[in-house]
N, C-alpha and C positions, 0 to 999 in steps of 0.2 A: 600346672607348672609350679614347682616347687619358692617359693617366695625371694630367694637372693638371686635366682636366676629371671624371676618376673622384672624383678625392680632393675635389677642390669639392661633389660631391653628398654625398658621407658623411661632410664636412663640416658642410653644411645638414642631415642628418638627425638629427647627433649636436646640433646647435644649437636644433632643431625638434621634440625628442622631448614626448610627450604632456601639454603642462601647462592644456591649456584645459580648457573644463566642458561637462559633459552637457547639451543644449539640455531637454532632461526632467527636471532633478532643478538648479530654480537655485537653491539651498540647498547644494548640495557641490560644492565644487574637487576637481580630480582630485590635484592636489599633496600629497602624504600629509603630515598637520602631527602635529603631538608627540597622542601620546594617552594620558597619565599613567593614564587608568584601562583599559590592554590589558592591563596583568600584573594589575590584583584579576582580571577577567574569565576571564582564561587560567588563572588560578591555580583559582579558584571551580570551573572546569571540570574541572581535573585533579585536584583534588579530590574532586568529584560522581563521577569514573570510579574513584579509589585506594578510597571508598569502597563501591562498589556491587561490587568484584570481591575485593578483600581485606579489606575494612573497616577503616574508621581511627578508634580507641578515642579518645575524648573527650581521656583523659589526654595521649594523642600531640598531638591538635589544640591546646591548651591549649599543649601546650610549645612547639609550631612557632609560637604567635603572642607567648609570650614571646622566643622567641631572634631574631623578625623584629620584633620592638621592638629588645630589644637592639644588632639591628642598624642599624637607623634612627637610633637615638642616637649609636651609636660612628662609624660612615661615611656618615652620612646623603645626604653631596654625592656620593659614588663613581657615575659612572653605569652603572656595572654593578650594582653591590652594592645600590642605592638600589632597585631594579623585581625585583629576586631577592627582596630582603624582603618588598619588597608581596606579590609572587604567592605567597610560603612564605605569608600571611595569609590569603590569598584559600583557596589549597589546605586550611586549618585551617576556613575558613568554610565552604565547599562541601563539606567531610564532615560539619561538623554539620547543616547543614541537609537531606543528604541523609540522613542517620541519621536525622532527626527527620522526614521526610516519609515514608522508604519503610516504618519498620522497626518504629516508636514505633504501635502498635494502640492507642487507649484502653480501658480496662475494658469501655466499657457499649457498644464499638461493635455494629452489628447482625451483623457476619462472626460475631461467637462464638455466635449461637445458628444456624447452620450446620453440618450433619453432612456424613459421608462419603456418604451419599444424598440427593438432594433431600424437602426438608421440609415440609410443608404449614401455611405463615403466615399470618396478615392484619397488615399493616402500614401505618399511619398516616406522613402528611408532606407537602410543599411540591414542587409541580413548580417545576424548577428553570430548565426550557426546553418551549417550544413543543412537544408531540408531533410525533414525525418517523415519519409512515407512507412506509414504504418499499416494494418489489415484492423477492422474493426470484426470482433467477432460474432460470427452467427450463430455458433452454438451448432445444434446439431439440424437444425434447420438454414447451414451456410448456403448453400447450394441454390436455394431460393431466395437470398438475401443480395440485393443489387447495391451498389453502391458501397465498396467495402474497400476497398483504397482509398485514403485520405492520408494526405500529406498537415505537416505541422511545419510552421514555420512561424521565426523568431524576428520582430522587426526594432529597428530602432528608429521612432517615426522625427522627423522634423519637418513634415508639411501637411496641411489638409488643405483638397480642393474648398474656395471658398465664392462665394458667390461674382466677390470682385478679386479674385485670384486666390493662389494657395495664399493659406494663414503659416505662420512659425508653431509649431508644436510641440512640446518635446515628452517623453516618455517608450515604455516597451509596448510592446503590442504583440498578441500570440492570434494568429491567422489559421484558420483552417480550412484546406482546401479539399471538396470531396472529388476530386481526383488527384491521381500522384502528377508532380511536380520533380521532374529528374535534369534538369538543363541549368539548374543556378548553383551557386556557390556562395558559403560566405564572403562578406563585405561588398557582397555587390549592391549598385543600387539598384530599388525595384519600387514598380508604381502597381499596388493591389486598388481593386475595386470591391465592395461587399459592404454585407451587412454589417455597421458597429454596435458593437451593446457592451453592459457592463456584466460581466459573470454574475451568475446566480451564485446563492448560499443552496444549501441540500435543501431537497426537496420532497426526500422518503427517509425514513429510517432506515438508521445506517449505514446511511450515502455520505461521503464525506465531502466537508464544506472546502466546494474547490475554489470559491472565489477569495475564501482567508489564503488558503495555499499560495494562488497565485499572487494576493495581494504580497505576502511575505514574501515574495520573489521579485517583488517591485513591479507586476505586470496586475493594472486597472483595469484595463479594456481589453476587451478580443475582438475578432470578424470575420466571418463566416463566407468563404465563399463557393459557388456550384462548379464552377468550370475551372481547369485551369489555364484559360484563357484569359481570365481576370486579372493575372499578374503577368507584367513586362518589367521585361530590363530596362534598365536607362543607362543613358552612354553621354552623359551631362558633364564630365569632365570633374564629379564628384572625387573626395578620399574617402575612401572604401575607411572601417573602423581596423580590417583585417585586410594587410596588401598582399595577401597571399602567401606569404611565406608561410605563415602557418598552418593552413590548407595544402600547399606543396606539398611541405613535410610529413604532413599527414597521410597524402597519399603516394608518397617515395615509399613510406617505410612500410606503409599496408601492401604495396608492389614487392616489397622484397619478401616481408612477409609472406605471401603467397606465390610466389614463383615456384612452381612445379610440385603444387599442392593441389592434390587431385581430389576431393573428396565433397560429398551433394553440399548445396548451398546451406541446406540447415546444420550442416556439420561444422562448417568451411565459418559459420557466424561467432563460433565457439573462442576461435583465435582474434576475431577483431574483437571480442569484450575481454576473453584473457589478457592477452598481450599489451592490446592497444585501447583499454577503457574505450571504445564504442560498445556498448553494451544494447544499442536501440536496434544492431541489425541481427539479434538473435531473437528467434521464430519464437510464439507464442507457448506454442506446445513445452520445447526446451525448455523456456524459461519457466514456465509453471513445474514443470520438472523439479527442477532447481530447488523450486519457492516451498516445495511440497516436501522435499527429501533434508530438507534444513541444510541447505551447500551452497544457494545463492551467494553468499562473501566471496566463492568461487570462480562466480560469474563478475563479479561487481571488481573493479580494481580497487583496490585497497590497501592499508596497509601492511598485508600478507607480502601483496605483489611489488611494493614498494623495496619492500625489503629483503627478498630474495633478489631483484633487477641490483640493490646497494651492494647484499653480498657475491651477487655474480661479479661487479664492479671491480669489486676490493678483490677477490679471488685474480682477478686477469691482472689485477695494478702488483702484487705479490709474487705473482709469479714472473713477474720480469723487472722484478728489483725494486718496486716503488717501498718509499717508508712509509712509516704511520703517517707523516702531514701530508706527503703529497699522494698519498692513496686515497687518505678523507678528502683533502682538493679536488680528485678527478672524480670518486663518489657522488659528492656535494655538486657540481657540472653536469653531470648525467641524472642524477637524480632529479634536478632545480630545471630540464629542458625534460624530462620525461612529464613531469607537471604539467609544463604548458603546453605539451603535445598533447593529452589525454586531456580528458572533459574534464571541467573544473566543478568538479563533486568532493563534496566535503571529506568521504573519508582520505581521496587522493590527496586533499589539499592537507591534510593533518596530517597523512604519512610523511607527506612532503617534508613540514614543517617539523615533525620529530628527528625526521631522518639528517635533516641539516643543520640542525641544534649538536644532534649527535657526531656529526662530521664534524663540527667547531669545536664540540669539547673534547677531541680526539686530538684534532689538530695544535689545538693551545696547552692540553693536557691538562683537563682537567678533570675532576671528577662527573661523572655520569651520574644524571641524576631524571631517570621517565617519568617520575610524576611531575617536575615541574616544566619538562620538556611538553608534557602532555598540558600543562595549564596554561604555557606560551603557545602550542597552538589554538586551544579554545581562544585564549584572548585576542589574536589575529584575525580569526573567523568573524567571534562576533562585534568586533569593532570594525567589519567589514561589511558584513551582515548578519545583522544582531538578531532578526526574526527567523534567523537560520535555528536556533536554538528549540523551534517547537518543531522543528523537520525531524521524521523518523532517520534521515539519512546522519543528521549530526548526534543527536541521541543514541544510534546503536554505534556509531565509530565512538564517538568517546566515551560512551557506557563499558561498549565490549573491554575497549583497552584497562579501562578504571576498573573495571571487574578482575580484569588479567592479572592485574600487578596490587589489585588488594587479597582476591580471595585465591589466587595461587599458592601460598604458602600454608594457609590452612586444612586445601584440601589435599594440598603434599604430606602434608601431617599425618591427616587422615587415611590417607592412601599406605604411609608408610608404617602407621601404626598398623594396619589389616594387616600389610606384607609382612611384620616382626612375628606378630600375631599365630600367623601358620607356616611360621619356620620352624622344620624339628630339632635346628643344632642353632643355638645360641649365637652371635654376629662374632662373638668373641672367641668362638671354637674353633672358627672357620680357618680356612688356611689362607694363610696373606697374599692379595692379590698378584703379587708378583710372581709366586709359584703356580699359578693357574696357566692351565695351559692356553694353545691363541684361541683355540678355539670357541673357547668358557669366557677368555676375553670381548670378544665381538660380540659372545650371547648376551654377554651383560652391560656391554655399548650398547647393542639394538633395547634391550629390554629399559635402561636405562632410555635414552631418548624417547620409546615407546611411553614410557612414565610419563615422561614432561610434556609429552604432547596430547599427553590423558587430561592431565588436568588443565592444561591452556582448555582445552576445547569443552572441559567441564567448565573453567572457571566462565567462560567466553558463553555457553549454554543456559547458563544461570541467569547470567542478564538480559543477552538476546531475546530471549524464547517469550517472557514477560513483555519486554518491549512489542516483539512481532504478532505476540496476541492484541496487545494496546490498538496498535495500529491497523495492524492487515488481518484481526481476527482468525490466525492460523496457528496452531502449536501444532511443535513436529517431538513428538516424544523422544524420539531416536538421533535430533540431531546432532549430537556429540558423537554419537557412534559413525553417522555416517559422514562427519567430515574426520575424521582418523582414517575413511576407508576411502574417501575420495582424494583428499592432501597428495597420496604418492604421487597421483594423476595429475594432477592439476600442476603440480610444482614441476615435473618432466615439463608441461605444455609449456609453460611457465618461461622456464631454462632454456630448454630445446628454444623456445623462439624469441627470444637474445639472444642465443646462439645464432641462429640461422639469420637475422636481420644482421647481425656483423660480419658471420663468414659473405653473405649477399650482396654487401656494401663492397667487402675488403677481396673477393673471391668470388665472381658469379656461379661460377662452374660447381661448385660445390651444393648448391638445390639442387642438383641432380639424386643426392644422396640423402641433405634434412628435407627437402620436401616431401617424399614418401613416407618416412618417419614421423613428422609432427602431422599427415595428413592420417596416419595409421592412429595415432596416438590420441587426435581428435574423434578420430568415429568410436575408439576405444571407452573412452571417457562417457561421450555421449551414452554409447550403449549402458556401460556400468548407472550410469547416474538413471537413465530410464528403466533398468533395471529393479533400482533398489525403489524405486517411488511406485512399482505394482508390489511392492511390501505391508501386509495387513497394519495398521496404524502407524501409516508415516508419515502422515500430516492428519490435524484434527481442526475441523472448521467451531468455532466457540463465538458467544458471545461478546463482544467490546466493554475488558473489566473495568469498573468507575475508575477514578483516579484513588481513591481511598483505597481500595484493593493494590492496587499499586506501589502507594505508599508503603502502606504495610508492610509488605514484600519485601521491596528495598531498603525500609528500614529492618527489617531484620537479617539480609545480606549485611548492610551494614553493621547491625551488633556481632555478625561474625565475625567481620574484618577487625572488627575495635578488641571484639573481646580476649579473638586468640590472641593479639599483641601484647594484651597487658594479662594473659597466662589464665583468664577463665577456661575451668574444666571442659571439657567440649562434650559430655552429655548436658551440660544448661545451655548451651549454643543450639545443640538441637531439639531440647525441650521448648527454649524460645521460638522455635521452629512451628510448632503446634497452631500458634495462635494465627498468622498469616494463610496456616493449613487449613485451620478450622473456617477462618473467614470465605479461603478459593472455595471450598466444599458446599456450603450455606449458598455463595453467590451463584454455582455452579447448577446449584439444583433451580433455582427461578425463583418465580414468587408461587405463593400456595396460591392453591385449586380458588375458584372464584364459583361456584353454582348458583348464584343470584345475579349474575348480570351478562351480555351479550355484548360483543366488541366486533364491528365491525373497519376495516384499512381499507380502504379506494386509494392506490398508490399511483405519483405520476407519470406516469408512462409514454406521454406524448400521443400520438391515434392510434392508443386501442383500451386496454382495459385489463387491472390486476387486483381483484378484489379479494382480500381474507375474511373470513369469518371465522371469530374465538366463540366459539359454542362456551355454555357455562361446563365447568368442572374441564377446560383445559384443551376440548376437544377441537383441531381444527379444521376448516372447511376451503377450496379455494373455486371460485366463482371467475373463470376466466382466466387466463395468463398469455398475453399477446399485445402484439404493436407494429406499426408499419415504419420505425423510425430506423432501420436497417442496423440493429443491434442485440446482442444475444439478451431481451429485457428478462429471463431465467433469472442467469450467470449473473447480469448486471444488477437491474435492480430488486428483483423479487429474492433470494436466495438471502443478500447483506438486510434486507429489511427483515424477511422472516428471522434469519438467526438472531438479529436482534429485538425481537417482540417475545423469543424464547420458542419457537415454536420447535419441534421436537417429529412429526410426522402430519402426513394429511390424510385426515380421515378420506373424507370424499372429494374429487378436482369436476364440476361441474364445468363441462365447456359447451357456451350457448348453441354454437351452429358452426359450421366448417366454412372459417372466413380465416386467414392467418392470421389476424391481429387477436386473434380471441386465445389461440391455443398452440402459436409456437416455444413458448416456452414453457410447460408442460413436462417436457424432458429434461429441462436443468433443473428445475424446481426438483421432481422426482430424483436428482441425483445425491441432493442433500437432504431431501425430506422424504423418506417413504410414500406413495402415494398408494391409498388399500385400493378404492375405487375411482373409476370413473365414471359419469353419471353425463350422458349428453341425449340430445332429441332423436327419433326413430328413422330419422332423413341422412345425417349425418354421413357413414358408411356407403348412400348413394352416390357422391361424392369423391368415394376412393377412387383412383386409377392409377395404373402401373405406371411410377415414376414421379408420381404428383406428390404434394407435402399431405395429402391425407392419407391417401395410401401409406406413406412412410410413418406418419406417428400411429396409425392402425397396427401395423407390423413391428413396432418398435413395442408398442405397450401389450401387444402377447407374447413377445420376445422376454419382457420383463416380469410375464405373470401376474399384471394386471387385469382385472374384470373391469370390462365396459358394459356400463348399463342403461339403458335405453328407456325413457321416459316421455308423457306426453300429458296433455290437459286433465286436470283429474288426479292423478296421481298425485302420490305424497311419499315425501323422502323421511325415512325414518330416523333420526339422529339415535336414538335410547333414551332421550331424557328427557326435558322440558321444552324444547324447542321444536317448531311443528314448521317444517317447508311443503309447501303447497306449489305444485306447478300449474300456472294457469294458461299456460302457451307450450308448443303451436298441438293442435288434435290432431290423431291417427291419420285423417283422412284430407292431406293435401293434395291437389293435382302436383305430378311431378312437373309443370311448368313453372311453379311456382319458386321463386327466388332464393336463394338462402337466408340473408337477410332475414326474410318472411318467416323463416320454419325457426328462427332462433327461439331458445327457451327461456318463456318468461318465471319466473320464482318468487315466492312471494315467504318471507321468513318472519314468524310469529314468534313472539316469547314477549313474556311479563304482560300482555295486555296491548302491547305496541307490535310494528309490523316494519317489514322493509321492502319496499319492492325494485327486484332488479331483473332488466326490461331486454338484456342481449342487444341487438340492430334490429328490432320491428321496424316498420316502415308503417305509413298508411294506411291499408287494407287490415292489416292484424289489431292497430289500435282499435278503428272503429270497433272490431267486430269485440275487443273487451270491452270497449265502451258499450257496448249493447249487451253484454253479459250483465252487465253491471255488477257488482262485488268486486270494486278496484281499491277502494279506500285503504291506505296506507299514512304511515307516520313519515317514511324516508323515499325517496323515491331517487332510484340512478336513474336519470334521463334515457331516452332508449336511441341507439346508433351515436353514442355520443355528443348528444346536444343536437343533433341535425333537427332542420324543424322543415314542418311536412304539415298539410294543411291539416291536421286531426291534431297539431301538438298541442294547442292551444285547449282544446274539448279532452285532451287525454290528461293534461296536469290537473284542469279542474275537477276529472272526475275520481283521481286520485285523490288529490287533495290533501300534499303532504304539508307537513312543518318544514321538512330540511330539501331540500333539490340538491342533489350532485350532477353534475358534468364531469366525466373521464373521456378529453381528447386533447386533440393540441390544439394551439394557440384559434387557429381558424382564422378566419376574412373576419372583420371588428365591423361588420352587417348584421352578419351571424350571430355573433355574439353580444350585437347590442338587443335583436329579437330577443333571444333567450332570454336576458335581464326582463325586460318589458311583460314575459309574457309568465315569469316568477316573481313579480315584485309583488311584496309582500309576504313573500315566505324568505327562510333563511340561505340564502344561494350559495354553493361551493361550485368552484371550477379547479378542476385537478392544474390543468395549464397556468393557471395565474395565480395558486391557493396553494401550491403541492400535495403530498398527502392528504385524505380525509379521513379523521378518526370520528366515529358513531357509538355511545357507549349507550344502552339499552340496562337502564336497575328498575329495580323497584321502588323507587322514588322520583323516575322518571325519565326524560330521552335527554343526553349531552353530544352536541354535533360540533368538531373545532376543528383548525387549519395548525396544527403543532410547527407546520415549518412556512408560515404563509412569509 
């Protein structure tokens, strides 16, 4: 392109950079105006993190909001010095409040009558929410899995049974019952009976620490209970926290909602999280759908949903005469009772609160100003709940939005310079839009809007995607693409039903006509979204990046946002790009090969057993994968541990003997990790029968083009390198009466001079007869049937005769487990149940056996 004609277009683009508005949000300018309260927010935040890692003593707080007085007196105009004092304020307020939410226990909460073992209570108090029955999953082993209904319920306790009557108590309490619970309501009172404990911290890698979770939710204590016969109502002449209105309302409008809405219950769930933020009673499958295809914001009410319900609002108040004040009025009304209808989730609570900032300054007329609309709701939040701040749920709501209205203009830019770029007639040639005919008009309405909704969900991808790896270890490469392609849909469901909840209200008669429509529009949806998630890399299971990785990242978002403001060239915008690149890439690949040492994981699993093996130079091995705890231990806990130890495929999946705890999860492991072989005892396959869970993974894993390989006494597994397994259990030649337990396979794994032995469910009969083999002596020893002891246990440990003992089961009878202790003391004892995790490192300078998450 000839040089006056070049510089004419970069020209027009440096003239034309992004200052119009979102056709979905007419409440905010993209133009970023003053936001006097970014530094309390900023400050409150850094604050909430100085104290939650170093703690910051009252007395410091106190002085930082004297000297940021001080300072507002002496320089008050300085525009530096003027937002440095606010935020030294805010920093001083956001350690108090987080000292006084996480730290501050009152005397009579119910956590203190809590032991090291779970306790057997009856506690009195007020449902706080709706019971939430949920399905825990089996994985592909469901079918076999009993127990798989469990209800969740919320209490607000003020009594416990006490010797000489109920004691006063106060505090939350989250109850789990392993059956559904469908006859109570919130604010009822209820008297539970069960087990009390205090939540554990994680217990395997990559499990996340749910008892900080809960803490930061203000719930110490849980309790567990088998029946749901354990909870009753009470009729005590108590006030409920909730008299019901709210619950009413809830389900008036879920009734109108659904009147003459035809369609399967998994479809039909789509509308109670759209519509009406119940988001708990959408099926598992759906949801992972969602979670996988990068459109979950979809499902979550949010401030999307907020904001289309605002502008549906304002549309109805306009067209029958309302003005600017008292349209924002009726707005601000509907918006401020749609709040308290829908669950009180952060992003809703921040749409809330932007959306009625934005009603106020319409109404008083004043200037619009998102970023510090956005910083008056953070400050709201966490000066309500301050510990809300390390929640994925408050991080990607005000990330995404922060993201939206810094880095939207630049990639407008960018977008716009491409579009100049490969135009053949200069902007200046063009004939003036008024002479365009209608129909070149609406091209370049829709194309136009198409833009701006390119880069909302670019700018909104950029942050998320970083976030959703952080937390839920999942990137979705695609999902900007695929919420441009879901939005049409969703925003129809959206409309259509505040549409239909008012015509419903105002007009029964009229479901006759939206109820087939939004019931069409839902299975629609659904299909589209299950659709695009069988798409070759639309979600990517990764690693949990440190927080340095993170930083980086975000700091270099952020030299975006600074730099195109103040007119840095934007290939050094993306050259600074490299360095955050170069670090994702580096972390991405792991750490280098290791060929001098052996690493062995005993994960906890509750009764049964998930053991890895890191062969040296990378290669891994897995030794069991099962559990009788009636959940998919795969999906749950083996998959988040493996991706986090970096594993990559499994070489060989060794499963001892055809018992379920050993090898139903097998097939989720295999769904994220390749699995080349399978290597189990020559009895196993006796065991198949049509219909049975052995038969079923026998047929699943030739389905998959797995080899199964059959092993027995004698035998040696070949890894290729330096490591020598040795099977020393069960021989070719068992009577078929014999048990399975019996015929499990025992393994014995050699490297650097040391040895590990892992023993399956021997019982009795098979010890002895290795004790009369003799050649048992090992360095490591897993206990065999999980700690069970049997009259040979004691002649079996000594004729191993290890340094380290593990136990992989659950807790057991404290009989049991006082033997065990007694009959290993003197060697170094792990118990997966009380210990979590066991990591076993095998160098050349000798054997390291520790409890990483004891």
């Amino acid at each position: 392109m000839p040089g006056p004609a070049r510089g004419s277009i970069f020209r027009c683009v440096k003239a034309t950079r992004f200052s119009g508005f979102d056709p979905a949000e007419p409440f905010a300018g993209w133009r970023l105006s003053p936001a006097p309260l970014l530094p309390v927010a900023a400050g409150m935040a850094v604050g909430i993190v100085l104290d939650r890692w170093v703690g910051l003593p009252t007395v410091y707080a106190v002085l930082a909001v004297v000297v940021a007085g001080g300072a507002l007196l002496v320089v008050r105009r300085h525009w530096l010095i003027r937002p440095a004092a606010v935020a030294m304020a805010g920093v001083a307020l956001g350690g108090v409040l987080h000292d006084n939410a996480f730290r501050r226990i009152p005397p009579d909460h119910i956590v203190r009558y809590t032991a090291d073992e779970p306790v057997l209570a009856t506690v009195t108090g007020t449902l706080l929410a709706d019971p939430v029955v949920y399905q825990r999953s089996g994985g592909h082993f469901a079918r076999w899995t009993h127990g798989r209904l469990r209800t969740r319920l919320l209490i607000d306790v003020d009594a416990i049974a006490g010797k000489d009557g109920p004691i006063g108590v106060t505090g939350l309490l989250k109850v789990y019952v392993n059956e559904p619970v469908l006859d109570l309501g919130a604010g009822e009172r209820i008297r539970v009976v069960g087990r009390l404990y205090r939540p554990l911290g994680p217990s395997n890698p990559g499990q996340p620490d749910w008892s900080l979770v809960w803490r930061r939710q203000g719930i110490l204590a849980s309790m567990s209970c088998k029946l749901a016969a354990s909870i009753a109502r009470l009729d005590d002449g108590g006030h409920p926290a909730d008299p019901g209105g709210r619950h009413r309302l809830r389900s008036t409008l879920r009734r109108w909602l659904y009147q003459d809405v035809t369609v399967p219950d998994e479809t039909s769930s789509l509308l109670d999280a759209i519509v009406l933020g119940q988001r708990g009673r959408v099926s598992r499958d759906l949801n992972e759908a969602f979670i996988r295809t990068g459109t979950v914001h979809f499902l979550c009410v949010s401030g999307m949903h907020v904001g289309m319900l605002a502008i549906f609002v304002w549309w109805l108040g306009t067209s029958v005469g309302l003005g600017r004040t008292a349209g924002a009025g009726v707005v601000a009304v509907v918006v401020a009772g749609y709040v308290l209808v829908a669950e009180p989730r952060v992003p809703i609570l921040r749409a809330g609160i932007l959306c009625l900032l934005g009603c106020i300054a319409i109404g008083i007329r004043r200037r619009t100003s998102p970023l510090n609309w956005l910083a008056a709701g953070a400050i709201v939040i966490l000066a309500w709940r301050p510990c809300d701040l390390f929640s994925p749920g408050f991080q990607l709501s005000f990330g995404v939005v922060l993201g939206i209205l810094l880095l939207s203009p630049p990639i407008h830019a960018v977008l716009t310079r491409l579009r100049l770029r490969a135009r053949r007639v200069p902007i200046e040639l063009e004939d003036p839009r008024w002479a365009w005919p209608a129909w070149r008009r609406w091209v370049d309405r829709a194309l136009w809007t198409l833009g701006h909704l390119t880069v909302i969900s670019l700018a909104a991808w950029l942050v998320g995607s970083a976030l959703t790896a952080y937390h839920f270890q999942r990137f979705s490469p695609w999902g900007w693409i695929n919420s441009l392609l879901v939005w049409p849909l969703a925003m129809l469901i959206v409309i259509g039903g505040f549409i239909k909840v008012v015509l419903a209200a105002a007009w029964p008669h009229t479901t006759v006509v939206t109820g087939p429509l939004l019931g069409w529009g839902s299975r629609l949806l659904a299909g589209w979204v299950s659709w695009l998630d069988r798409l070759p890399w639309v979600s990517i299971d990764c690693r949990q990046p440190p927080w340095w990785w993170l930083a980086a990242y975000f700091g270099w978002l952020m030299a975006v946002a600074v730099g195109w403001r103040l007119a840095v060239r934007t290939r050094w915008l993306l050259v600074a790009g490299v360095i955050p690149l170069s670090v994702a890439i580096g972390w991405s690949l792991g750490p280098l090969e290791r060929s001098d040492e052996l690493t062995m994981w005993v994960l906890s699993v509750g009764p049964g057993q998930v053991t890895l093996l890191d062969m040296p130079g990378q290669d891994h091995w897995l030794c069991d994968a099962g559990t009788l705890s009636g959940f998919d231990v795969g999906e749950v806990v083996a998959v988040p541990a493996f991706r986090q130890l970096g594993v990559k495929r499994i070489r060989r999946a060794i499963v001892s003997h055809a018992n379920f705890d050993h090898y139903c999860g097998l097939l989720a492991v295999d769904d994220h990790f390749p699995v080349e072989q399978v290597v189990t005892n020559p009895y196993f396959a006796d065991r198949a029968r049509p219909g049975n869970a052995v038969g079923f993974l026998l047929d699943r894993l030739d389905d998959r083009g797995i080899p199964v390989r059959t092993v027995s006494a004698g035998d040696r597994i070949d890894d290729g390198g330096q490591t020598m397994v040795e099977v020393l259990w069960p021989p070719d030649d068992l009577p078929a009466s014999c048990p399975p337990n019996n015929r499990a396979l025992v393994v014995r794994i050699r490297f650097g001079g040391r040895s590990i032995l892992i023993c399956g469910d021997i019982e009795d009969e098979p010890q002895r007869r290795l004790i009369d083999a003799g050649n048992l002596s090992s360095d490591v020893l897993v206990l065999p049937h999980h700690g069970a002891v049997v009259e040979s246990t004691a002649e079996f440990v000594a004729a191993v005769n290890p340094q380290v003992v593990i136990r992989s089961g659950a807790r057991g009878r404290q009989t049991t487990r006082a033997v065990i202790e007694r009959l290993v003391a003197g060697r170094r004892y792990f118990d997966t149940a009380r210990d979590g995790a066991i990591e076993v490192r095998i160098r050349p300078d000798g054997l390291e056996a520790r409890a990483p998450f004891r």
